[in-house]
C-alpha positions as CSV (number, residue, x, y, z in Angstrom):
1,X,-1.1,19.1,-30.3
2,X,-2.2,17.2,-27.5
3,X,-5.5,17.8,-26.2
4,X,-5.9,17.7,-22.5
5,X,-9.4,18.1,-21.2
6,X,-10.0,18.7,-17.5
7,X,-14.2,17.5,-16.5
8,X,-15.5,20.0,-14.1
9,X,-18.5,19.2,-12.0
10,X,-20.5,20.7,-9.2
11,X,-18.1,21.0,-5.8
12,X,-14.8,19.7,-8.0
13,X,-12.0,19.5,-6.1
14,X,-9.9,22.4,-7.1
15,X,-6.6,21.0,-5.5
16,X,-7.5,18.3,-8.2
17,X,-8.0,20.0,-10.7
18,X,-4.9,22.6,-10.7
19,X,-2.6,19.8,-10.9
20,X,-3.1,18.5,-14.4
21,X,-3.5,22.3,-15.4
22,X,-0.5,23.6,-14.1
23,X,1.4,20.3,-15.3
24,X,0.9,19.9,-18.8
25,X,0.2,23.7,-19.0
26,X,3.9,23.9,-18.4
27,X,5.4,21.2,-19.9
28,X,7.6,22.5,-23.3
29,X,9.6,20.7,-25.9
30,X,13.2,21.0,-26.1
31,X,12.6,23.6,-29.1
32,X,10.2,25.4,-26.7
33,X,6.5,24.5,-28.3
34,X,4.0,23.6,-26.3
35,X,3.1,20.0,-26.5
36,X,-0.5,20.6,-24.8
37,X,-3.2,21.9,-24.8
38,X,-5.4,22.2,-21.8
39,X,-9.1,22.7,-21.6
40,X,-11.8,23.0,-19.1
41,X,-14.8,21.8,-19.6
42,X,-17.9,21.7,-17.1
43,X,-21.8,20.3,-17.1
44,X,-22.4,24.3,-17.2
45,X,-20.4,27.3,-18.2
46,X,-20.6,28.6,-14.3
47,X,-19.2,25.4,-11.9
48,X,-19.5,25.7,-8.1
49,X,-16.9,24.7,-5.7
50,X,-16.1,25.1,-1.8
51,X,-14.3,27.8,-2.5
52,X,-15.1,29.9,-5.7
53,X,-16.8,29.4,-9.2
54,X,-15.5,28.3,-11.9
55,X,-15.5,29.3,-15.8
56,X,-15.2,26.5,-17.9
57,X,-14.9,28.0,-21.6
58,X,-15.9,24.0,-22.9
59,X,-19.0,21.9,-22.4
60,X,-19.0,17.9,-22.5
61,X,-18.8,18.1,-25.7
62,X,-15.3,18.9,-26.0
63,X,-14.4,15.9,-24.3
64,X,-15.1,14.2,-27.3
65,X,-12.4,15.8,-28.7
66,X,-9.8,15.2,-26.6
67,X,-6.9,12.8,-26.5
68,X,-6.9,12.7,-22.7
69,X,-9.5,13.4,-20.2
70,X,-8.6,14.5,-16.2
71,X,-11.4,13.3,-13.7
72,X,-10.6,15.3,-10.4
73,X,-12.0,14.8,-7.3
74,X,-15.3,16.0,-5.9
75,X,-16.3,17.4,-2.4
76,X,-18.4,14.9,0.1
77,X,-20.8,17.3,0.2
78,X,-21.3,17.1,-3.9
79,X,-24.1,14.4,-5.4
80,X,-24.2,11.8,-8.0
81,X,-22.4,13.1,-10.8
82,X,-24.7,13.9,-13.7
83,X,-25.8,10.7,-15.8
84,X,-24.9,12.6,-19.3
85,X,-21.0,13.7,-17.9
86,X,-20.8,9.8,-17.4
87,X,-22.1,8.7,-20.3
88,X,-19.6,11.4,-22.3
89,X,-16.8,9.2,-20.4
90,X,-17.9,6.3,-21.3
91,X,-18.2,7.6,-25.4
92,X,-14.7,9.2,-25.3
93,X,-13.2,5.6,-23.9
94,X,-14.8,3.3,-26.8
95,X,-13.0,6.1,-29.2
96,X,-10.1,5.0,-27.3
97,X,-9.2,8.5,-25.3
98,X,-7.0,8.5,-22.0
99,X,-8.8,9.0,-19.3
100,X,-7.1,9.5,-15.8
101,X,-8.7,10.3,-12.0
102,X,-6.9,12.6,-9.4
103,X,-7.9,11.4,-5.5
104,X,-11.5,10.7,-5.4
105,X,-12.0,11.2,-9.0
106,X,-12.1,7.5,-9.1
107,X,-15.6,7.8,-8.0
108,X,-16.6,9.5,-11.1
109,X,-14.6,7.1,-13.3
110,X,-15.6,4.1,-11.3
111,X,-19.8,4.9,-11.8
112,X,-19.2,4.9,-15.5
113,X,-18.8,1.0,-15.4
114,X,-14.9,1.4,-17.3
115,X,-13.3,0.4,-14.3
116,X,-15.3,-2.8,-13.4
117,X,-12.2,-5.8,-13.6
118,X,-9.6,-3.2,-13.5
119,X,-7.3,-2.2,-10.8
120,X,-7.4,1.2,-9.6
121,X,-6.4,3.4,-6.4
122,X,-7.6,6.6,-4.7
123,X,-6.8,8.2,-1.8
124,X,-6.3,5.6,1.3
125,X,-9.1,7.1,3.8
126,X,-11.6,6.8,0.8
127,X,-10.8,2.8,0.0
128,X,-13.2,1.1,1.4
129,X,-16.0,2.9,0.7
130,X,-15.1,2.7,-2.7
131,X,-15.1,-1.0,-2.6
132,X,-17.9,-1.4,-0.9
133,X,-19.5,1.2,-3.7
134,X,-17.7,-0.4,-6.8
135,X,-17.0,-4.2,-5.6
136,X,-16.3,-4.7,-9.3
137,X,-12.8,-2.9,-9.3
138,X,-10.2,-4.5,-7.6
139,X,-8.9,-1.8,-5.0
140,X,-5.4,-0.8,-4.4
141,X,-5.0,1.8,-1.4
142,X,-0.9,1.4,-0.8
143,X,0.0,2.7,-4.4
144,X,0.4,5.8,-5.8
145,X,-1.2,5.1,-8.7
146,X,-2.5,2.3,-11.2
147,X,-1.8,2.2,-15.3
148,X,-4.3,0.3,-17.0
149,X,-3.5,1.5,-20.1
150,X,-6.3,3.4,-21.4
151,X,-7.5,4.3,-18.0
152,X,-5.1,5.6,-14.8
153,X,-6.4,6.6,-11.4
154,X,-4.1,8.0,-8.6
155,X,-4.4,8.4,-4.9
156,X,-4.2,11.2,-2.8
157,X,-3.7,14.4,-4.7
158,X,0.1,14.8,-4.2
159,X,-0.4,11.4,-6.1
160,X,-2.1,13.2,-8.8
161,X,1.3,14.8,-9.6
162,X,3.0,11.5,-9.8
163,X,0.2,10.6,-11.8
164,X,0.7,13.4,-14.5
165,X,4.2,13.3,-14.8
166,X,4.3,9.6,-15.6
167,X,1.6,10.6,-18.8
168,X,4.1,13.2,-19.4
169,X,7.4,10.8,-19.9
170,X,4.8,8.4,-21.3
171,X,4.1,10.9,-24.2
172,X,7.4,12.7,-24.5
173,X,9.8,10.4,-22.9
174,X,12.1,10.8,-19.3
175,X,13.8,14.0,-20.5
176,X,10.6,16.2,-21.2
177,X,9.3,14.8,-17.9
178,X,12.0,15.2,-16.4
179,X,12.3,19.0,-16.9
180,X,8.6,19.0,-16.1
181,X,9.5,17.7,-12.7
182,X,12.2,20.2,-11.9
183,X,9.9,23.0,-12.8
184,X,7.6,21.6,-10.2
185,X,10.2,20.9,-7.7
186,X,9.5,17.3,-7.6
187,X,11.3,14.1,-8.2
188,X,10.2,12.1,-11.5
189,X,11.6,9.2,-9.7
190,X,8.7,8.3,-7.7
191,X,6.5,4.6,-8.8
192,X,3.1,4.3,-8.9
193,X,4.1,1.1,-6.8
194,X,5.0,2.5,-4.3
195,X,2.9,2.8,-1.1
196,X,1.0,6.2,0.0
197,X,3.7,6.0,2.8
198,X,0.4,6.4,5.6
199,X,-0.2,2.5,7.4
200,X,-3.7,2.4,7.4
201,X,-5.5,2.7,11.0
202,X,-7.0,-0.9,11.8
203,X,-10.6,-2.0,11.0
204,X,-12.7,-0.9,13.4
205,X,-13.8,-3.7,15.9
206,X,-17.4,-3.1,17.5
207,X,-17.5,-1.7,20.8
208,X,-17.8,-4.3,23.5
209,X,-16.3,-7.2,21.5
210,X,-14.4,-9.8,23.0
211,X,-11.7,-8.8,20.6
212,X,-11.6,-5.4,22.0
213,X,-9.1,-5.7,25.7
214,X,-7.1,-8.1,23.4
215,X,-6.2,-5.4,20.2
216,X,-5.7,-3.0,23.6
217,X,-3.7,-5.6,25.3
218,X,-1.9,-6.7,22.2
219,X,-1.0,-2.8,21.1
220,X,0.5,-2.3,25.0
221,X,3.0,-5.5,24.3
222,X,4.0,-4.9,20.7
223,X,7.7,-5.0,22.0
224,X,6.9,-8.7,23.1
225,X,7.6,-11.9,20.6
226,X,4.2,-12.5,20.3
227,X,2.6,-15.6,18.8
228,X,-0.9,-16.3,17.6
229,X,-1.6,-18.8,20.9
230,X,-0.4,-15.7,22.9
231,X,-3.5,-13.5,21.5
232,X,-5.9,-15.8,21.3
233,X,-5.2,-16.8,24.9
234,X,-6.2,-13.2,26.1
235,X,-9.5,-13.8,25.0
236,X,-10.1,-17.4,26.0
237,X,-10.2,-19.3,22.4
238,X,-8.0,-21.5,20.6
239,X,-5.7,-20.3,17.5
240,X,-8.2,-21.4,15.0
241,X,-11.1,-19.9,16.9
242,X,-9.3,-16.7,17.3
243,X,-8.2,-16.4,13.9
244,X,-11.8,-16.8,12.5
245,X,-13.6,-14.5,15.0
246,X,-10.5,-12.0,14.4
247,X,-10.9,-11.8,10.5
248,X,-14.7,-11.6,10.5
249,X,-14.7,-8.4,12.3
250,X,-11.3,-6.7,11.0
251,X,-10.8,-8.0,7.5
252,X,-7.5,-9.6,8.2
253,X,-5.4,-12.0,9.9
254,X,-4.1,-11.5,13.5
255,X,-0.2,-11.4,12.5
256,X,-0.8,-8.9,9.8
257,X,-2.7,-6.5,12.0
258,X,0.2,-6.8,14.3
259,X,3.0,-6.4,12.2
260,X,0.9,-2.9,10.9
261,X,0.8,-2.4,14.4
262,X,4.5,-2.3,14.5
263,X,4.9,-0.6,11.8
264,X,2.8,2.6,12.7
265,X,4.6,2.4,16.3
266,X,8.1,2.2,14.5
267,X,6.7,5.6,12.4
268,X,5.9,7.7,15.2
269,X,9.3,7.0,17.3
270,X,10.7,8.0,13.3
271,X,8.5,11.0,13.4
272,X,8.8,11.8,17.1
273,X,11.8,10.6,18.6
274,X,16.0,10.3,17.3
275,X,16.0,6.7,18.7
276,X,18.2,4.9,16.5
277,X,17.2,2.6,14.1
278,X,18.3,-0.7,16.4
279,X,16.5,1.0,19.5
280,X,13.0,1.6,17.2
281,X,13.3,-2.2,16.2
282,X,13.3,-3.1,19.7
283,X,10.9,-0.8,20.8
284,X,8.3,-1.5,17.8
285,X,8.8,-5.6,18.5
286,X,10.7,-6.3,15.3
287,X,13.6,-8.6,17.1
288,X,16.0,-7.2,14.5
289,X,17.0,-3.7,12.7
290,X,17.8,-6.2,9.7
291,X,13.8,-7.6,10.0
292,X,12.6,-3.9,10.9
293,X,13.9,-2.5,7.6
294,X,12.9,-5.1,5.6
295,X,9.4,-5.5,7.1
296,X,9.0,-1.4,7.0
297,X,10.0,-1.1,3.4
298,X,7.1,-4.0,2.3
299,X,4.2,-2.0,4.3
300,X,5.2,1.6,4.2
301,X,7.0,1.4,1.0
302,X,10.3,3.6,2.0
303,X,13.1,2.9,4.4
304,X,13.0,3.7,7.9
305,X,15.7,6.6,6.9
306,X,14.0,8.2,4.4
307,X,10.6,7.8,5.9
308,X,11.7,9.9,8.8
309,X,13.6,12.5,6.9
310,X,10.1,12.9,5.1
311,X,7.8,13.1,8.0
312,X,10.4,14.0,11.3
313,X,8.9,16.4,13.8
314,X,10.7,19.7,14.7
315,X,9.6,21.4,17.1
């Protein structure tokens, strides 16, 4: 039987944490067994969390007996985690067991050092400060989760799920998974490719920049055919100027901050309005429906249909 091994720490995530447990908890063979077994195991017998305490029957010890190992989250408000559940990580992955984060689990995995030249994801609003915390790992916010092999991490925690059930139909194949899936009314179908479906809010730009009335102005014309000698007018510099000043303070160029621009205007007519798909094209600047759903699909990862079927208001 397959030992899975869920690490408790101080202020763990419980969201997190249920997801692995309730996943291969349930997961059966087509005779009926059970192909998992599912353990908690804490720094201490009594783990505090926002909401409640929890018992975890297994120490750190047991993690050396696993075959995989769940890192889930851990509040803000939670410290360091503790240098001897890292070091227990990092023994359990020279013996070669799977370990996998949930969300901001990646922290946890990422101070052990394993991740360091790997890709890895968690949840968007956390991904730059874990680059700036672990510029080591190469960071990837807009997928669902990365497969390294040996070591997985997953975004937010609905991601989580995506996360498990793919360890599920790596271990048993598409049918067990699939049946996994159904009992957790989800599809299977979702990639860890694709993106978290959220465009990411801009860099913030310092208050009182001179790129600051031309992001304003530029977000008040996005239905305009801009070009980079329009923006870079509004503030006075040339195109290579602008460009320069522009990436120092936002991270990016000015045509892909725009086109994100578009996009999250296209999402909330999607979410807010039934403008057709031609009308939202015009109205997010995209020229085209043919360019708007091509362009949508690369950044938000979905089509402009099934994005608003997904997210679509109702009063």
């Amino acid at each position: 039987m397959h030992t899975v091994a869920i690490l408790a720490l101080d202020q763990t995530v419980v969201f997190d944490m249920a997801i692995p447990i309730e996943v291969f908890g349930r997961v059966r063979l087509p005779d009926g067994r059970r192909p998992y077994r599912v353990r908690t195991c804490g720094t201490q017998p009594q783990v505090p969390t926002e909401a409640f305490t929890i018992h975890a029957p297994w120490g750190l010890d047991a993690l050396a007996d696993a075959d995989t190992i769940i890192v889930p989250g851990c509040a803000e408000t939670a410290g360091p985690p503790p240098a001897r559940a890292l070091e227990a990580l990092r023994d359990a992955a020279a013996h070669g067991t799977r370990i996998a984060s949930i969300c901001g689990g990646a922290f946890t995995l990422a101070a052990t050092g394993l991740l360091d030249g790997l890709a890895a994801t968690t949840h968007w609003t956390a991904a730059r400060r874990f680059a700036a915390m672990f510029p080591k790992v190469e960071v990837r916010p807009d997928v669902l989760y990365v497969d390294n092999g040996q070591l997985l991490t997953s975004a937010g925690a609905s991601a989580g799920l995506d996360l498990c059930l793919h360890m599920v139909r790596r271990d048993l194949g598409s049918a067990v998974a699939a049946d996994a899936a159904r009992l957790a009314v989800v599809p299977l179908e979702r990639e860890g490719g694709q993106a978290q479906y959220i465009v990411h809010e801009h860099h913030p730009v310092p208050r009182g920049s001179l790129l600051e009335p031309a992001l304003a102005w530029i977000e008040d014309h996005l239905n305009h055919d801009l070009t980079l000698e329009d923006m870079a007018a509004r503030c006075g510099m040339s195109a290579r100027t602008f460009s320069r000043r522009f990436r120092e303070h936002t991270g990016t160029t000015p045509m892909q901050w725009l086109l994100r621009a578009r996009v999250r205007r296209a999402q909330y007519l999607l979410e807010h309005t039934d403008h057709s798909v031609e009308r939202i094209a015009d109205q997010a600047g995209f020229g085209s429906a043919t360019a708007f759903r091509e362009r949508f699909k690369r950044v938000a990862g979905t089509t402009p249909q099934a994005y608003r079927a997904a997210f679509r208001s109702t009063p």
